[in-house]
C-alpha positions as a Markdown table, in Angstrom:
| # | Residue | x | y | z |
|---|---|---|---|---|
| 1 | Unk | 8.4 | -19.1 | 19.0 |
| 2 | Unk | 7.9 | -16.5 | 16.4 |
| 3 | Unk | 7.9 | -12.7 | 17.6 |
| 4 | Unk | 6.8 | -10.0 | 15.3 |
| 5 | Unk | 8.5 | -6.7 | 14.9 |
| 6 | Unk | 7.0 | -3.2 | 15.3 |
| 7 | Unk | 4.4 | -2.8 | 12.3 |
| 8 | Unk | 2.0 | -4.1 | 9.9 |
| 9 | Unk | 0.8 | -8.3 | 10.9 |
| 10 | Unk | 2.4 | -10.6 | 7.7 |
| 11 | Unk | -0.3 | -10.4 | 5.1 |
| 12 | Unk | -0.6 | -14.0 | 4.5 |
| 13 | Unk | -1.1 | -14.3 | 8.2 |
| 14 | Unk | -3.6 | -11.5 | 8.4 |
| 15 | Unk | -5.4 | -12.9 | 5.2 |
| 16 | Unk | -5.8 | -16.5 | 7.2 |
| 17 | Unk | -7.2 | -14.4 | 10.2 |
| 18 | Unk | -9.8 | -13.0 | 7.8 |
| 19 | Unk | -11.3 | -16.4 | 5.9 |
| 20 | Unk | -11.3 | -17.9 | 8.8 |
| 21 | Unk | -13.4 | -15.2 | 11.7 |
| 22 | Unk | -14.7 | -13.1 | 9.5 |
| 23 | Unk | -18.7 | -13.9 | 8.9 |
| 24 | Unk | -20.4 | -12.7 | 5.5 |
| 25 | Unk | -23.8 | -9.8 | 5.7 |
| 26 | Unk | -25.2 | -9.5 | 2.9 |
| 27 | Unk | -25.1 | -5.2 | 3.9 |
| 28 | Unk | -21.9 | -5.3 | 4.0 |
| 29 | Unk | -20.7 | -4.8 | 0.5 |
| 30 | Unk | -17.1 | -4.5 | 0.9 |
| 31 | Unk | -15.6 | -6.2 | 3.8 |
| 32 | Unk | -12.1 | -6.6 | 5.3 |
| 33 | Unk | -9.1 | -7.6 | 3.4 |
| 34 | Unk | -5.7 | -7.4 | 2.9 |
| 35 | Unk | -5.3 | -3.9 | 0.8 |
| 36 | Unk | -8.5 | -3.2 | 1.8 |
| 37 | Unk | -8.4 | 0.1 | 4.2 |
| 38 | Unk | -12.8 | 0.9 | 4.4 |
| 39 | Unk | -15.7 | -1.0 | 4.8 |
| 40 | Unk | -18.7 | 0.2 | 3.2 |
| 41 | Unk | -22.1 | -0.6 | 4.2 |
| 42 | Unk | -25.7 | -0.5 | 2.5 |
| 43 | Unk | -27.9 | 2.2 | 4.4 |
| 44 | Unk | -30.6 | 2.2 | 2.0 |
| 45 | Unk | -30.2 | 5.4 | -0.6 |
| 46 | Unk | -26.4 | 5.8 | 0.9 |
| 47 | Unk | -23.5 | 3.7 | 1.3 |
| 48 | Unk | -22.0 | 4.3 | 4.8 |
| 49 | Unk | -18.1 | 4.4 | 4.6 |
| 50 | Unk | -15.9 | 3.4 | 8.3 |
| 51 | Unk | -12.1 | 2.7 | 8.9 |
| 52 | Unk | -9.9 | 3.0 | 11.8 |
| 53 | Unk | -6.2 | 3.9 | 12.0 |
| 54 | Unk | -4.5 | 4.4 | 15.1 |
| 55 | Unk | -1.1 | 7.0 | 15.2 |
| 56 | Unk | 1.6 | 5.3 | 17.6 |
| 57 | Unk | 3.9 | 7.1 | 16.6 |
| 58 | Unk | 5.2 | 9.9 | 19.6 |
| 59 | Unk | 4.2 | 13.3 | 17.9 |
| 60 | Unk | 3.6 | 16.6 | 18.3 |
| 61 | Unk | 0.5 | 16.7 | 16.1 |
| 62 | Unk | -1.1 | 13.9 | 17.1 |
| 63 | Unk | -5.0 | 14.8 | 16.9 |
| 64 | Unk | -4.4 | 16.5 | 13.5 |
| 65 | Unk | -2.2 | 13.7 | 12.4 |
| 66 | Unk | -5.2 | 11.3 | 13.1 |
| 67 | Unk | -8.1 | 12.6 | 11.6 |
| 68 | Unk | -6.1 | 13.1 | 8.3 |
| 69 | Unk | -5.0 | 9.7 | 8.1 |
| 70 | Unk | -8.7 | 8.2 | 8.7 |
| 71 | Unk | -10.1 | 11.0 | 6.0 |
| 72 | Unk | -7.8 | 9.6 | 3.4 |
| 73 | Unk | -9.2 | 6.0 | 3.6 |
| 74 | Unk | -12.6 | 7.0 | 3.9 |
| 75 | Unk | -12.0 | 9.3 | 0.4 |
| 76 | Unk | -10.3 | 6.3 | -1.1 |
| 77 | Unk | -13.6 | 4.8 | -1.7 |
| 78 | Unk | -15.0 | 7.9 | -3.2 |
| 79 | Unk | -16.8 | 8.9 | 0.0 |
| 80 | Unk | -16.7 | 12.2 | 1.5 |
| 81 | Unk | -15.7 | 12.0 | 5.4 |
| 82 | Unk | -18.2 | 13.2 | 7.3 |
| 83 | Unk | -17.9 | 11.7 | 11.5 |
| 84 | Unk | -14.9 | 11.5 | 13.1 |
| 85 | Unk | -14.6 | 9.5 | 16.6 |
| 86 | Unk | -11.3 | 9.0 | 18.8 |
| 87 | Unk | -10.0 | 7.1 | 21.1 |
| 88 | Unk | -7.3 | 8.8 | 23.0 |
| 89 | Unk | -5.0 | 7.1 | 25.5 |
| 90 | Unk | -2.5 | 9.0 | 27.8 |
| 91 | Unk | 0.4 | 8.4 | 29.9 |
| 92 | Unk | 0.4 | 7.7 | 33.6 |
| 93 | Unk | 2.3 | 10.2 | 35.5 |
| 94 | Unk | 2.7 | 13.0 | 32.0 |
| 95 | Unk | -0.3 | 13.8 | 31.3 |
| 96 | Unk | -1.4 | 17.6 | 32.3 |
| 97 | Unk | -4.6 | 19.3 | 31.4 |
| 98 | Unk | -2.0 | 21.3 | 28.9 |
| 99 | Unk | -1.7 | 18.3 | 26.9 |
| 100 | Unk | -5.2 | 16.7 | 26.1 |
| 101 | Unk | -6.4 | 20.5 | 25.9 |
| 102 | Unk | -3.6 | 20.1 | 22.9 |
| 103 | Unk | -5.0 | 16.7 | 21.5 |
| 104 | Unk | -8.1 | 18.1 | 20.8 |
| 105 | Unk | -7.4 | 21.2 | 19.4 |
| 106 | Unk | -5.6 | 19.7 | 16.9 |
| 107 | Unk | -8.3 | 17.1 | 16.0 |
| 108 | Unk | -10.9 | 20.1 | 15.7 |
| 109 | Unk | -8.7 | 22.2 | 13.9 |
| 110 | Unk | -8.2 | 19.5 | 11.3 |
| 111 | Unk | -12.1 | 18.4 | 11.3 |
| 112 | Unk | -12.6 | 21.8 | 10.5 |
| 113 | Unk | -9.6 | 21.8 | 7.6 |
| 114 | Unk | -12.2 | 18.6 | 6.3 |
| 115 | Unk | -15.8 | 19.6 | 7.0 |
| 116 | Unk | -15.7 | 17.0 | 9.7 |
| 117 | Unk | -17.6 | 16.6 | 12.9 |
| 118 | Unk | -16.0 | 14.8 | 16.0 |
| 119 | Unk | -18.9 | 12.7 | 17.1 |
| 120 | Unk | -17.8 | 10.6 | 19.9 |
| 121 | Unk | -14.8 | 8.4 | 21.4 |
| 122 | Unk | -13.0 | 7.6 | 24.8 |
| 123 | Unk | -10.1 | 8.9 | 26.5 |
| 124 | Unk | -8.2 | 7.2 | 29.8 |
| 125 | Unk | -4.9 | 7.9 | 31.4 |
| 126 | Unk | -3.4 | 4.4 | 30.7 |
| 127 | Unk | -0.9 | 2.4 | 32.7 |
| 128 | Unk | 2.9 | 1.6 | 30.9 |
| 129 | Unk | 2.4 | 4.4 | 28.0 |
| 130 | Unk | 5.2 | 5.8 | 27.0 |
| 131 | Unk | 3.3 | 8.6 | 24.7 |
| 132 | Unk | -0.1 | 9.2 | 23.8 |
| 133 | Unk | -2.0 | 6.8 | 21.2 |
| 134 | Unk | -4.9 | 7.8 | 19.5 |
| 135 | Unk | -7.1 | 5.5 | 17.5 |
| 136 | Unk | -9.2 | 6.9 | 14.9 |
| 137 | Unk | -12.5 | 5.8 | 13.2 |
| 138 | Unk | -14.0 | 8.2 | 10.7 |
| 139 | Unk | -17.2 | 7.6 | 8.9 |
| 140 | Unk | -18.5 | 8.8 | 5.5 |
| 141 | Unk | -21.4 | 8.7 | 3.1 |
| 142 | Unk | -21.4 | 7.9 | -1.1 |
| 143 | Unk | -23.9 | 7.4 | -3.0 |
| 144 | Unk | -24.6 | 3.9 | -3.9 |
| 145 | Unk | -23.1 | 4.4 | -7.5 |
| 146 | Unk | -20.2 | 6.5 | -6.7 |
| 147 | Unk | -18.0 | 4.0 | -4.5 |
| 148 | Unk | -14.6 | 2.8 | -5.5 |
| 149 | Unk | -12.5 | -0.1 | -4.1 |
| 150 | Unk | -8.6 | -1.1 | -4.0 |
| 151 | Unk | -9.7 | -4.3 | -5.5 |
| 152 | Unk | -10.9 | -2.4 | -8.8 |
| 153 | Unk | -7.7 | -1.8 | -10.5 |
| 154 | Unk | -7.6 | -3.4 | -14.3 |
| 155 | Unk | -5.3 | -5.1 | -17.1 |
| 156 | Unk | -4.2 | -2.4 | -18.9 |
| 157 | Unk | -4.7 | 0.7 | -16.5 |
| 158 | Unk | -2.0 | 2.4 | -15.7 |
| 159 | Unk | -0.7 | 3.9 | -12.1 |
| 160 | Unk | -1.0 | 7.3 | -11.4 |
| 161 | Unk | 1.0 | 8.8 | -8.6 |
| 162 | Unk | 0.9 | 12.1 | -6.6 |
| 163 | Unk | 2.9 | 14.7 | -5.1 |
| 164 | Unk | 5.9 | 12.8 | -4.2 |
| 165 | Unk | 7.3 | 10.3 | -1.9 |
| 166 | Unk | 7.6 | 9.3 | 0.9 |
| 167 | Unk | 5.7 | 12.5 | 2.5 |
| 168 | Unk | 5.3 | 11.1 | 5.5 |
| 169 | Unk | 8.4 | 9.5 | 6.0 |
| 170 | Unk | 10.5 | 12.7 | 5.2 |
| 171 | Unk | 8.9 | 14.8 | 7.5 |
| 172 | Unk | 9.6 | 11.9 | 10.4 |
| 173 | Unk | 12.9 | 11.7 | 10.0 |
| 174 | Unk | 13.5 | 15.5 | 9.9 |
| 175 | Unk | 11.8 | 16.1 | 12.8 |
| 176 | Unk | 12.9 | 12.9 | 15.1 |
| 177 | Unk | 16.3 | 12.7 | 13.7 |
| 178 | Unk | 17.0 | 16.9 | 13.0 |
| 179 | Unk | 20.6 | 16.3 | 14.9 |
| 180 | Unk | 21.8 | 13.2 | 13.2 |
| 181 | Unk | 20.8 | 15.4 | 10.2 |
| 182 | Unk | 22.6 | 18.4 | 10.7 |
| 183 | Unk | 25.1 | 18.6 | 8.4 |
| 184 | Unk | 23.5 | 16.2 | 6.2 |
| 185 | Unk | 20.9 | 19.5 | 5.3 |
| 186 | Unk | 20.5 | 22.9 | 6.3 |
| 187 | Unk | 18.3 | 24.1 | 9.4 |
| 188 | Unk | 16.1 | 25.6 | 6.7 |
| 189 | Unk | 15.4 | 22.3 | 3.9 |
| 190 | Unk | 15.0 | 20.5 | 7.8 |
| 191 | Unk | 12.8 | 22.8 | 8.8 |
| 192 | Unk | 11.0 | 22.7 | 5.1 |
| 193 | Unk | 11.1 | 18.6 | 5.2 |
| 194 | Unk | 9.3 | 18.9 | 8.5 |
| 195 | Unk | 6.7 | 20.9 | 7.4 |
| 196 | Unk | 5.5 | 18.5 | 4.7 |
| 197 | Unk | 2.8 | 17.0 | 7.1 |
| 198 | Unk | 1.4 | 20.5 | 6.3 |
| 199 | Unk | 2.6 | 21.3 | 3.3 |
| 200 | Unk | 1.5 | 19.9 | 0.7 |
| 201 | Unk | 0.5 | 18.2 | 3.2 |
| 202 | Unk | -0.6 | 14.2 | 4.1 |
| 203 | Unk | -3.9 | 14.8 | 3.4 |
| 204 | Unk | -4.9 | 12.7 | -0.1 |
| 205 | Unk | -8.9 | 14.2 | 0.0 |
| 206 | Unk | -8.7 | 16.9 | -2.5 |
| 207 | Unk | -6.9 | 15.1 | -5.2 |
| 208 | Unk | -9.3 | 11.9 | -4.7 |
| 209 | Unk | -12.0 | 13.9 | -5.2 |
| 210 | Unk | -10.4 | 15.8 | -8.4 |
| 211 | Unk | -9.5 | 12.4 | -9.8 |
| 212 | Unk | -13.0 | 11.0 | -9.4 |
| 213 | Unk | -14.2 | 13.8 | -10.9 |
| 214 | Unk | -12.6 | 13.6 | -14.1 |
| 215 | Unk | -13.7 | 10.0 | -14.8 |
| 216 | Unk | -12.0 | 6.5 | -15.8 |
| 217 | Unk | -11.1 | 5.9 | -12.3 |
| 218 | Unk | -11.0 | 2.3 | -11.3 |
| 219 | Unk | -9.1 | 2.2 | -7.5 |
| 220 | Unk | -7.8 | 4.6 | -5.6 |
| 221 | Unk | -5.2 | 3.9 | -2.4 |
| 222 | Unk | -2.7 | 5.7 | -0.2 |
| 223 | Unk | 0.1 | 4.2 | 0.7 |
| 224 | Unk | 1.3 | 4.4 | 4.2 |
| 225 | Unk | 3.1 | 2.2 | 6.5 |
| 226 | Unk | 5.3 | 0.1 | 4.4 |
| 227 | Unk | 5.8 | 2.5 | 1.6 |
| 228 | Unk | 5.4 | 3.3 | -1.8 |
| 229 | Unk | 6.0 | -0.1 | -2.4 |
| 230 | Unk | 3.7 | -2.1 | 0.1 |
| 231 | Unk | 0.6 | 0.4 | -1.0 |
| 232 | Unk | 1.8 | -1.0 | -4.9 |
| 233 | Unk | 1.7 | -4.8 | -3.5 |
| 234 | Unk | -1.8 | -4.1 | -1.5 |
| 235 | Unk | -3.1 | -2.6 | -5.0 |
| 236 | Unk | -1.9 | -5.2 | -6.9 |
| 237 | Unk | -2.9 | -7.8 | -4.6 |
| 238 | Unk | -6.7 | -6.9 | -3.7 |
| 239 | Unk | -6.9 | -6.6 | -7.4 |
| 240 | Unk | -5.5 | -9.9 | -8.5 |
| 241 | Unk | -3.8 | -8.4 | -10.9 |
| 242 | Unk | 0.3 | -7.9 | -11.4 |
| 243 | Unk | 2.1 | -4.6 | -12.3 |
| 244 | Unk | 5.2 | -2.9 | -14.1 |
| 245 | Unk | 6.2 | 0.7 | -12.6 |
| 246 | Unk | 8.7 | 2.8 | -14.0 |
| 247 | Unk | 11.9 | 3.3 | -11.5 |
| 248 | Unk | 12.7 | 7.0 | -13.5 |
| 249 | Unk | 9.3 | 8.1 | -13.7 |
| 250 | Unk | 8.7 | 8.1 | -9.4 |
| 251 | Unk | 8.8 | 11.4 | -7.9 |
| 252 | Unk | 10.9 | 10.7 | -5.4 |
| 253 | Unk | 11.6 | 13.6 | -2.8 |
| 254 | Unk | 15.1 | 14.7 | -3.4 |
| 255 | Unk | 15.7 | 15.4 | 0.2 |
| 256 | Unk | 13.9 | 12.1 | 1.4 |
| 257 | Unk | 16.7 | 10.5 | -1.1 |
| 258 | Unk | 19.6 | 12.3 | 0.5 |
| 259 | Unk | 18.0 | 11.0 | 4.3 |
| 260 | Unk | 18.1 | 7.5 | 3.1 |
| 261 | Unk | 21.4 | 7.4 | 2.0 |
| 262 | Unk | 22.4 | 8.2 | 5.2 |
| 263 | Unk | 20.8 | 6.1 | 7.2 |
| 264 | Unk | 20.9 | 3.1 | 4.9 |
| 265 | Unk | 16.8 | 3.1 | 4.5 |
| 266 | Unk | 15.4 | 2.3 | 1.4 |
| 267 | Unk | 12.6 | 5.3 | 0.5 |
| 268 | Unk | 10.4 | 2.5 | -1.5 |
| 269 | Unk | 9.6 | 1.0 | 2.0 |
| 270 | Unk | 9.6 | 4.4 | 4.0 |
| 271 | Unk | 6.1 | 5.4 | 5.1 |
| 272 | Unk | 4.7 | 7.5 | 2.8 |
| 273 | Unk | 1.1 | 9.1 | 3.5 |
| 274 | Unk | 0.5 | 12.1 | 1.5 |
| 275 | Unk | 0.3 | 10.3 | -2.4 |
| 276 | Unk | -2.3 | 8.8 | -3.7 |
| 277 | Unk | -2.2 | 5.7 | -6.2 |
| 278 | Unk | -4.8 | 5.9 | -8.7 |
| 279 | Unk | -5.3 | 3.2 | -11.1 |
| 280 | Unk | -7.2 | 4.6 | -14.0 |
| 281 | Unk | -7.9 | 3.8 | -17.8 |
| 282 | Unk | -5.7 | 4.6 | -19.9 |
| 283 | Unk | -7.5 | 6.9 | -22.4 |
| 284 | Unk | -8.6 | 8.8 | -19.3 |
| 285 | Unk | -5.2 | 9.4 | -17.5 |
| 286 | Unk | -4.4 | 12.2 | -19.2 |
| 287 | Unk | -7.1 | 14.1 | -18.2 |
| 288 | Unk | -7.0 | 12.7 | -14.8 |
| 289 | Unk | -3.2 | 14.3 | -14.5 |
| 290 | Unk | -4.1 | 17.5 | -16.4 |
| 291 | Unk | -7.1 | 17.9 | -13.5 |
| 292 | Unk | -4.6 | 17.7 | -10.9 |
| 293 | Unk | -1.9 | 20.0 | -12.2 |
| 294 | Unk | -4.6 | 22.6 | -12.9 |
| 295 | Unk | -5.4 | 22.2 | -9.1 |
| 296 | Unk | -1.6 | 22.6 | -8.2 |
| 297 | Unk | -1.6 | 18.9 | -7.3 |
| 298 | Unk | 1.7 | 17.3 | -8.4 |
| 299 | Unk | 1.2 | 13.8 | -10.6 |
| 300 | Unk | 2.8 | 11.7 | -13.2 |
| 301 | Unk | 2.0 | 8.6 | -14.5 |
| 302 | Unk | 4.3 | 5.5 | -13.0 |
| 303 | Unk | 3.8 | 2.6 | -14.7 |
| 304 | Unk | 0.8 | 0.1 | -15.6 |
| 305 | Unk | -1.7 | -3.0 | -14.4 |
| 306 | Unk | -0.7 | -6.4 | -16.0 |
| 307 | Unk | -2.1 | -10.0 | -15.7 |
| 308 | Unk | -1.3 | -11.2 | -12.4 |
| 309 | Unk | 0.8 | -14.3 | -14.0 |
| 310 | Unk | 3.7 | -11.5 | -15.3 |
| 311 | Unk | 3.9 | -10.5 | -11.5 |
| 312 | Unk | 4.8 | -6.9 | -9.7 |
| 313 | Unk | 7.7 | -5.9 | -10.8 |
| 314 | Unk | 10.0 | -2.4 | -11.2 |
| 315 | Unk | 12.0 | -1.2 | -14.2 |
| 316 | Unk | 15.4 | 0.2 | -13.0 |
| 317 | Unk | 16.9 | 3.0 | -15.3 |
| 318 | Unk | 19.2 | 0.6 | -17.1 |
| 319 | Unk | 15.9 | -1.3 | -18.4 |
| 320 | Unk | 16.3 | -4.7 | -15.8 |
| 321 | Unk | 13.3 | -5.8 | -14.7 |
| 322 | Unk | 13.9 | -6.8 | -10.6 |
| 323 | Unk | 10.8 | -7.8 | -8.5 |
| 324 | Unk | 9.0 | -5.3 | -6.8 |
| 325 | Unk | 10.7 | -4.9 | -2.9 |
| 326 | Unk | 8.8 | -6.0 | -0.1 |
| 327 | Unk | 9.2 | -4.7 | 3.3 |
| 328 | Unk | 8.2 | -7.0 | 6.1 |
| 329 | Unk | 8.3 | -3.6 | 8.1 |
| 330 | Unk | 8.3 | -0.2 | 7.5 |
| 331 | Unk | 11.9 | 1.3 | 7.1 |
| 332 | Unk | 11.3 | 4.1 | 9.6 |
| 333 | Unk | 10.5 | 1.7 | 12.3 |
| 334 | Unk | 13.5 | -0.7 | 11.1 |
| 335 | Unk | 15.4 | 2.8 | 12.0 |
| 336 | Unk | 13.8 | 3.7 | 15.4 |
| 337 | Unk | 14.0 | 0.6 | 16.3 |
């Protein structure tokens, strides 16, 4: 009997799922796939933009963590995220008013950090919870020109990556594993690493937009569970197309580096929301990364889109060409677990 571990379904299995139960409308212009995080939807002189993302994870900032994880694949196809609904499960015999009067504080404050209104959802004390779960949806409006999807990356872009990585992943393991740390880092670059949900932050909105803005953009996507490296195979994949990154040129978070090392975790597979890949033309790229850095947006230019037959590969620093990694789940759960 096969058993799957904590994290993302196989993606040849999830694929399967799709071609075989998922029916065609001719509304629905982009639909779901593997890679693919949004659906978007003809509404006459709009394009309505939905996804859903749950947060599993136990955390402190559950409500805010939620909203900006929905936002980021809703501004992934160029939308701007507009409705925000939640479904917010609690546990049997610890939940106080003190708590949900928590939850959603922290989803208003950060629908109000986006422009976003909460519009509906659920909520239940559930039975067997071990910590609250909230399940997003957020909803968003382009115009029917101005959309972008994973699947449009081309031969001959090349990969643009922000801030640094893995975002996400650092601030986890500074804040669930501070006394396993201790020693490892200060109390202060813990402290620091645990405040990168805020700052600069998981949110990818802003530097979608910016990138959008300055033209030649082709697909945009955040990596998230599964890493740097599962966002790069989800890219490559929805795109059919194959790519070559550049091991020196990723901005890998020094500290994040030093965690890993320690707990044997390798950071291309930790989960890594707050970057964006963008894959853009090349003549444009330039401008794209001058855009950001004028904005105070970290970015540098990773590597490049080739024909699907060369494959996905990585370039170490001595010049070896190894295969891309692949994570069949993310390294932070491999750790917890």
């Amino acid at each position: 009997m096969t058993v799957f571990p904590v994290g993302k379904l196989p993606a040849s299995l999830l694929q399967s799922l799709l071609e075989r139960y998922v029916r065609p409308d001719p509304r629905v212009l982009v639909g779901p796939a593997v890679g693919q995080d949004a659906t978007i939807i003809h509404m006459g002189d709009r394009l309505l933009v939905a996804t859903s993302d749950p947060v599993t994870l136990a955390t402190d900032e559950i409500g805010w963590y939620a909203v900006h994880i929905n936002a980021n694949d809703v501004a992934c196809t160029g939308a701007t995220p507009r409705w925000f609904l939640a479904t917010v499960l609690l546990p049997e015999g610890t939940t106080t008013p003190e708590l949900v009067e928590a939850i959603f504080g922290q989803v208003d404050q950060a629908c109000r950090q986006l422009g976003v209104s909460l519009c509906g959802g659920h909520t239940e004390v559930s039975h067997d919870l071990r910590w609250p779960i909230l399940v997003g949806q957020m909803l968003g409006e382009v115009a029917p020109d101005g959309y972008v999807t994973t699947a449009g990356a081309r031969v001959g872009d090349v990969v643009i990556l922000t801030k640094g990585f893995a975002i996400e992943g650092t601030a986890l393991l500074a804040l669930e594993k501070a006394a396993a740390l201790r020693g490892i880092l200060s109390d202060l670059d813990l402290a620091r690493c645990g405040n990168l949900l805020h700052i600069p932050g998981i949110s990818i909105v802003p530097e979608a937009r910016l990138a959008l803005q300055a033209g030649g953009v082709h697909a945009l996507h955040d990596p998230t569970e599964g890493g740097l490296a599962t966002g790069l195979w989800e890219l490559a994949g929805a795109a059919g197309v194959g790519l070559i990154i550049e091991e020196t040129s990723l901005p890998l978070l020094p500290e994040c580096a030093v965690m890993c090392r320690h707990f044997g975790l390798d950071p291309l597979g930790l989960i890594a929301s707050g970057s964006l890949l963008i894959a853009a033309a090349a003549d444009r790229a330039p401008r794209i990364v001058d855009r950001l850095h004028s904005a105070a947006i970290a970015a540098a230019t990773v590597g490049q889109i080739v024909p699907a037959a060369q494959g996905c590969h990585i370039r170490r620093a001595d010049g070896t060409l190894d295969p891309l990694p692949s994570f069949a789940r993310d390294e932070i759960a491999r750790l917890f677990a």
